[in-house]
C-alpha positions in Angstrom: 0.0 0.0 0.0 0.8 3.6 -0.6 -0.5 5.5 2.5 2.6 7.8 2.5 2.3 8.9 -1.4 0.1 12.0 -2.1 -0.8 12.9 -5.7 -2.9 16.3 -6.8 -5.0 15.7 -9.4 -6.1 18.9 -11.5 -8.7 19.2 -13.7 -11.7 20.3 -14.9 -15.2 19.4 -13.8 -17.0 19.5 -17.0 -15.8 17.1 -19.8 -17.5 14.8 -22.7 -20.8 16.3 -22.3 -20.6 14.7 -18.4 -20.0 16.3 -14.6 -17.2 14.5 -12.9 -18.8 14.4 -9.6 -22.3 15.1 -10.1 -22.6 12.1 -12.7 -19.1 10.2 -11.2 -18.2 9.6 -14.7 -15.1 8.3 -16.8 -11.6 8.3 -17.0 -11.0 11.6 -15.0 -12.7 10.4 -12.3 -12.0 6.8 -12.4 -8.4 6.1 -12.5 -7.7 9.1 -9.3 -10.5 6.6 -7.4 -8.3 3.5 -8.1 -5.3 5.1 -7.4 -7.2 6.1 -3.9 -8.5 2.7 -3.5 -4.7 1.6 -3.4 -3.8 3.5 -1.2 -2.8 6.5 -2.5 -3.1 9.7 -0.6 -5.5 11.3 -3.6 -6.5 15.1 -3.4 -8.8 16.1 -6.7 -8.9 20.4 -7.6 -11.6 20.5 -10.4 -12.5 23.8 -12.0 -16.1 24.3 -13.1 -17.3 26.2 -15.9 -20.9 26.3 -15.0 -22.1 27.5 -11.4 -22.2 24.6 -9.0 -22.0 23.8 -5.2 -18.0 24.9 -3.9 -15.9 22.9 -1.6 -14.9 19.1 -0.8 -17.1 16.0 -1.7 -15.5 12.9 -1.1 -15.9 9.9 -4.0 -14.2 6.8 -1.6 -11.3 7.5 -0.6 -11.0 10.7 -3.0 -11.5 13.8 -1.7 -12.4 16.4 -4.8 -12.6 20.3 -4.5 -14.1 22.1 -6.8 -14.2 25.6 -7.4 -16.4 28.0 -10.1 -14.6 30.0 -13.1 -17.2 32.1 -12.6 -19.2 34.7 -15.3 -15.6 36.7 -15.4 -13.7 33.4 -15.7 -10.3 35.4 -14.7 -11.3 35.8 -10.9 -12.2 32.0 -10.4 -8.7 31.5 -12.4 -7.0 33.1 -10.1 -8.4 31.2 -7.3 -8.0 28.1 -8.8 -4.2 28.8 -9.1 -3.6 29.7 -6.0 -5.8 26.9 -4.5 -3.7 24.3 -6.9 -0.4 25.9 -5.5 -1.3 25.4 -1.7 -2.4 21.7 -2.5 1.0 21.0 -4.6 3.3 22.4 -2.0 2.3 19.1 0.5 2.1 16.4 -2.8 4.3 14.4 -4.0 3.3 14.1 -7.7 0.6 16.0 -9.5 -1.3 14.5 -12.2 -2.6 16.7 -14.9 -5.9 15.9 -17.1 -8.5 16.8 -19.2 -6.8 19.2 -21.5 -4.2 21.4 -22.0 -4.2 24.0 -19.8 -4.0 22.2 -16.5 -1.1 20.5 -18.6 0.3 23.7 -18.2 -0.4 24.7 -14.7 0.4 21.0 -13.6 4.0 21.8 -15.3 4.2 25.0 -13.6 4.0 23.8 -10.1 5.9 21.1 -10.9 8.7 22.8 -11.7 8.1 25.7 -8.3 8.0 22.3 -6.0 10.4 20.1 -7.9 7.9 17.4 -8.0 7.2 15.4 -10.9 4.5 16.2 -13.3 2.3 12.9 -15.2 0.4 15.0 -17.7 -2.5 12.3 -19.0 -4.0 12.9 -22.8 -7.3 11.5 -23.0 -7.7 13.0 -26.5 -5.3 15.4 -28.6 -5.8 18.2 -26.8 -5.0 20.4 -29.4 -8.4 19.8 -31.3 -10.0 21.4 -28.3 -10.7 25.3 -29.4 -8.1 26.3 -26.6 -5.3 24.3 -28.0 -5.9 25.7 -31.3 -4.3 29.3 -30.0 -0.7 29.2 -31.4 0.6 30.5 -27.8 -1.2 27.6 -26.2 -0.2 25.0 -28.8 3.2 26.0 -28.3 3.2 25.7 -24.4 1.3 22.7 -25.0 4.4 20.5 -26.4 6.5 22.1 -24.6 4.8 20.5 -21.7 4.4 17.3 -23.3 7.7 17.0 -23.8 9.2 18.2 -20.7 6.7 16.4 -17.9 8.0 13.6 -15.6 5.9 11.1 -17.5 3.2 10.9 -20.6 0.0 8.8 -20.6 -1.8 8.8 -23.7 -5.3 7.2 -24.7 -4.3 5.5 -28.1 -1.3 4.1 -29.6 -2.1 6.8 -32.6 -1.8 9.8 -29.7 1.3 8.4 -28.3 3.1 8.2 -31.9 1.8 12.0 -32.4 2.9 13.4 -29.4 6.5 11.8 -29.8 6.4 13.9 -33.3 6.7 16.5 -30.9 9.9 15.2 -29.7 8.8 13.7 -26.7 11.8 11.5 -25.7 10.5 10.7 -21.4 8.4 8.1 -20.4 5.1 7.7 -22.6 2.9 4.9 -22.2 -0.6 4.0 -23.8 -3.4 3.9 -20.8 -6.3 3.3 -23.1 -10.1 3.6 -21.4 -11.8 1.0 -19.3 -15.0 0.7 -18.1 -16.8 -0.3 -14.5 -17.5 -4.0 -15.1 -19.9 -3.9 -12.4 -22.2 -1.8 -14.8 -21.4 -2.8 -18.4 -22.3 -6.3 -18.4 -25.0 -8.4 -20.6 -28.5 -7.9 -19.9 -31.6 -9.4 -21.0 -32.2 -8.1 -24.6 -35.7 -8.7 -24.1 -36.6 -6.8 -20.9 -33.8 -3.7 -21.9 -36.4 -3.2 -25.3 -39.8 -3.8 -22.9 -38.1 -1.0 -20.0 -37.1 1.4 -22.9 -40.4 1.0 -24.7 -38.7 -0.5 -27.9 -40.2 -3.1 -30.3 -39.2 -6.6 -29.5 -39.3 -9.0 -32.8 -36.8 -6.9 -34.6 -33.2 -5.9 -35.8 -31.9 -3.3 -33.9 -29.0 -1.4 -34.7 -27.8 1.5 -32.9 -25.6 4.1 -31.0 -25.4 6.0 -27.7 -23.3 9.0 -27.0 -22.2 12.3 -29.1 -24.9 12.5 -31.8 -22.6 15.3 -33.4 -22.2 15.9 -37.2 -18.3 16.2 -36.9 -18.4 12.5 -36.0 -20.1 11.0 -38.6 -23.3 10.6 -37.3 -25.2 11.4 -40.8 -23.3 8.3 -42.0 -25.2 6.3 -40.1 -28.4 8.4 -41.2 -27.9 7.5 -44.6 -27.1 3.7 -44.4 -30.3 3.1 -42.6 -32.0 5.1 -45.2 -30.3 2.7 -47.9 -31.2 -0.4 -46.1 -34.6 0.2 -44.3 -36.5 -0.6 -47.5 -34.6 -4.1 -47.8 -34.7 -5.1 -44.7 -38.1 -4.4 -43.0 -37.6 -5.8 -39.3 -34.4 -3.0 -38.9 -35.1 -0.3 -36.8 -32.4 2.0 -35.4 -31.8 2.8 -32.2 -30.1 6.4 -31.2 -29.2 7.9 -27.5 -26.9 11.3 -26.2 -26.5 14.7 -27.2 -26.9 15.9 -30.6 -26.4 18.7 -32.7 -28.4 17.4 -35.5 -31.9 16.8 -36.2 -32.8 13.4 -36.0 -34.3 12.1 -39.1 -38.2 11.5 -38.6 -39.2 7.6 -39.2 -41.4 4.9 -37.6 -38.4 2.6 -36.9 -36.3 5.1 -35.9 -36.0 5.5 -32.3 -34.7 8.5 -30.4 -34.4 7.8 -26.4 -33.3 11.4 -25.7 -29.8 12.0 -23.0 -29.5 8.5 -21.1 -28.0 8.5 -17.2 -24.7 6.8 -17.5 -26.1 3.8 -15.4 -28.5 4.1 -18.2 -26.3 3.3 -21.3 -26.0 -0.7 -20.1 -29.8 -1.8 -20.5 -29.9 0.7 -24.0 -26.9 -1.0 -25.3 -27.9 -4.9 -24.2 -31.1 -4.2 -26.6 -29.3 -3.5 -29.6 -28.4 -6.2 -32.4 -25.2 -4.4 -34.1 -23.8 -1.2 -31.7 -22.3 1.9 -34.6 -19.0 3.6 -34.0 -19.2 6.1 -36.1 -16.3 8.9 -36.4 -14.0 11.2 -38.8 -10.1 10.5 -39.8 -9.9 14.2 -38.3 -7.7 16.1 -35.6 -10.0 14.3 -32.9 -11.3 11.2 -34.4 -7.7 9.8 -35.8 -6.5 9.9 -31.6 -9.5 9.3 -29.5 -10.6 5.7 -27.9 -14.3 5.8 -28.1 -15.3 5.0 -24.5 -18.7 3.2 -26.2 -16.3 0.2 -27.9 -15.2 -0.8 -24.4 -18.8 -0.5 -23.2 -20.4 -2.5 -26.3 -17.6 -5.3 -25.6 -18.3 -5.4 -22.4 -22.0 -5.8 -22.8 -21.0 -8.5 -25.4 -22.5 -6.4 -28.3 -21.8 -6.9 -32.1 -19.8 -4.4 -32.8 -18.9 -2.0 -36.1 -16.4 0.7 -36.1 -15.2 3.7 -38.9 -11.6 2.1 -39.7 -10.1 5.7 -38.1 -7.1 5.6 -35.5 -7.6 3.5 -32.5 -10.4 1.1 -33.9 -8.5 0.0 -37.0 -5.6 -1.7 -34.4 -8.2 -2.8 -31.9 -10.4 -4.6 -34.6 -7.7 -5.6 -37.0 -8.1 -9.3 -36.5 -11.7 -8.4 -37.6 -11.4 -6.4 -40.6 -14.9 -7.0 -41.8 -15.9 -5.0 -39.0 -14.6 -1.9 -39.7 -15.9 0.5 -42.5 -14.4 2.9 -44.5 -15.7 6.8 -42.0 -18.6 8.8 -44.2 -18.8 6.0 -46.4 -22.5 5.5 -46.9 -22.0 2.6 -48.6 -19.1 0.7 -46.9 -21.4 1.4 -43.7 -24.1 -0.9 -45.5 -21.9 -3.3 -46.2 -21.0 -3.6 -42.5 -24.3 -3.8 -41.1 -25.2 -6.7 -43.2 -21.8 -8.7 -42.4 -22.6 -8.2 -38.8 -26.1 -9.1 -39.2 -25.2 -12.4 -40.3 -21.7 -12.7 -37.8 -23.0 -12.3 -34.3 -19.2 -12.7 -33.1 -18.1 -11.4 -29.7 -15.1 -12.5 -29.2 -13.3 -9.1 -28.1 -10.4 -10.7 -25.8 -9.2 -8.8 -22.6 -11.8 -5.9 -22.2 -9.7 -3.4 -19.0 -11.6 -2.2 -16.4 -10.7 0.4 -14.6 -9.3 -1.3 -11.8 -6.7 -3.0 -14.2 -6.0 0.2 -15.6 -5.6 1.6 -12.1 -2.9 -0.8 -11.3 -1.1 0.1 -14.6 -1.1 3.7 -13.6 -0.2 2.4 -10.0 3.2 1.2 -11.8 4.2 4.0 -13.8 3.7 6.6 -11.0 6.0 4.2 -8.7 8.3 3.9 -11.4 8.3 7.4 -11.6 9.2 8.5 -8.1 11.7 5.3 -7.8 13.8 6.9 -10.4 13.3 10.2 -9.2 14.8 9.4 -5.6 17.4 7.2 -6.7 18.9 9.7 -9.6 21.8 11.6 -8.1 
């Protein structure tokens, strides 16, 4: 156990359309809580941008802070700094998350303490509208490149972020997911509890509806095959900045509670990973491919970054992004191979003990370097 090691964790509150404590939700929250439940010493500072309760919650052994940007943004800054620079003067490592500015302030107080700095890149940052300022993109790498350790969410991100001459530890810590959620379910029961039709083919997709991830690919492929095949319906859940097409067997469930997304995916036939060979799409890990494989969903994916080397010894079931057609071709394959067979799916209790490794690693070297 490690009682006596104390990390800072800085972040913000608000990321992929979720609230890290109100919902207790994903990667920025789940690898601090295994780290906790190892016995780290685990303090979280998260910055909100929307107006929500101040002060300490405690997620298990985690205790979070959270503190408001506020309307001005710069005053709740300022706090936040100073807040983050009490808390890193009694740490012994700070990790940094959820984009590239608390990359930077993480770096910062790393270098005022002379503590080391594990900056973790859960997408490439520099797609985020921040990141695309040319003073930020350059204190961005310079920050990847010069922090006590890397930890990247794809094998694609990695191999960018050493383009930017990052020579230090980097290691690949893709996303898991909470096995004691995403499991099988009754197919049957999930479609009677959502309200959807039972003797069908249902294909579908929860999370970003969003246009720059492909979504009116998946639009158009139903549209190409509903006429052939008249027992396919599709299923659609999350956000959306489009307008969902209007059609009896297409079904819109609206914004899903993440204990939610189990039962919606366990009533699906084929789950859709639909993205973009863009900044974004060519060095994320969709969180929804661990979560269809763990609810032992057939599974389809755009052949862009992390899905073409996760699925290469299924090629059939990756399709060529924002082609309509290649999509078609897909669903039908997968309609006829019902295949799960997805190997080791992480949780994120594996991943924490990865994490646990490096950060040990870390401080080893650091105290036995002359």
């Amino acid at each position: 156990m490690n009682h006596h090691l104390r990390i800072l964790v800085l972040t913000k509150r608000q990321y992929t359309n979720r609230d890290l404590l109100d919902d207790q939700f994903g990667r920025v929250r789940e690898l601090p809580l295994q780290l906790g439940l190892r016995g780290f010493q685990v303090n979280g500072l998260c910055l909100s941008y929307q107006k929500k309760r101040e002060g300490r919650t405690l997620d298990g052994p985690v205790s979070w802070e959270s503190m408001n940007a506020g309307a001005l943004k710069l005053p709740g800054l300022l706090r936040f700094l100073f807040r983050a620079s009490s808390l890193a003067a009694h740490a012994d490592v700070i990790w940094a998350c959820s984009d590239s500015f608390y990359g930077m302030i993480g770096y910062w107080l790393s270098r005022r303490y002379h503590i080391p700095l594990v900056f973790d890149l859960y997408d490439n940052f520099e797609y985020f509208l921040v990141g695309r300022i040319p003073l930020v993109r350059h204190l961005y790498r310079h920050v990847v490149r010069k922090s006590g350790a890397v930890t990247c969410v794809s094998q694609p991100l990695a191999r960018l972020v050493q383009s930017y001459g990052r020579n230090g530890p980097l290691h690949v810590l893709e996303n898991g997911v909470p096995k004691d959620l995403f499991r099988p379910l009754d197919k049957g029961l999930c479609r009677k509890e959502l309200n959807l039709p039972q003797d069908c083919r249902m294909v579908g997709t929860a999370g970003a509806l969003f246009r720059n991830r492909g979504i009116m690919t998946l639009f158009k492929a139903f549209e190409s095959l509903e006429s052939k095949y008249l027992d396919l319906h599709l299923a659609l859940a999350g956000p959306r900045d489009v307008e969902i097409p209007s059609h009896p067997r297409i079904h819109d469930i609206g914004v899903l509670g993440y204990e939610e997304i189990p039962r919606f995916l366990s009533a699906l036939d084929i789950g859709v990973i639909c993205n973009r060979p863009d900044a974004f799409g060519s060095y994320c890990f969709p969180q929804k491919a661990r979560e269809m494989m763990a609810c032992r969903v057939p599974l389809i994916a755009a052949r862009v970054g992390s899905m073409e080397g996760l699925l290469a010894d299924h090629p059939s079931w990756l399709f060529e992004p924002e082609n309509e057609s290649d999509l078609v071709r897909a669903i039908e394959d997968r309609l006829k191979d019902r295949a799960t067979e997805y190997g080791r799916i992480p949780s994120w209790a594996d991943l924490g003990e990865d994490l646990e490794d490096l950060l040990l690693q870390l401080l080893n070297e650091r105290t036995s370097s002359p």
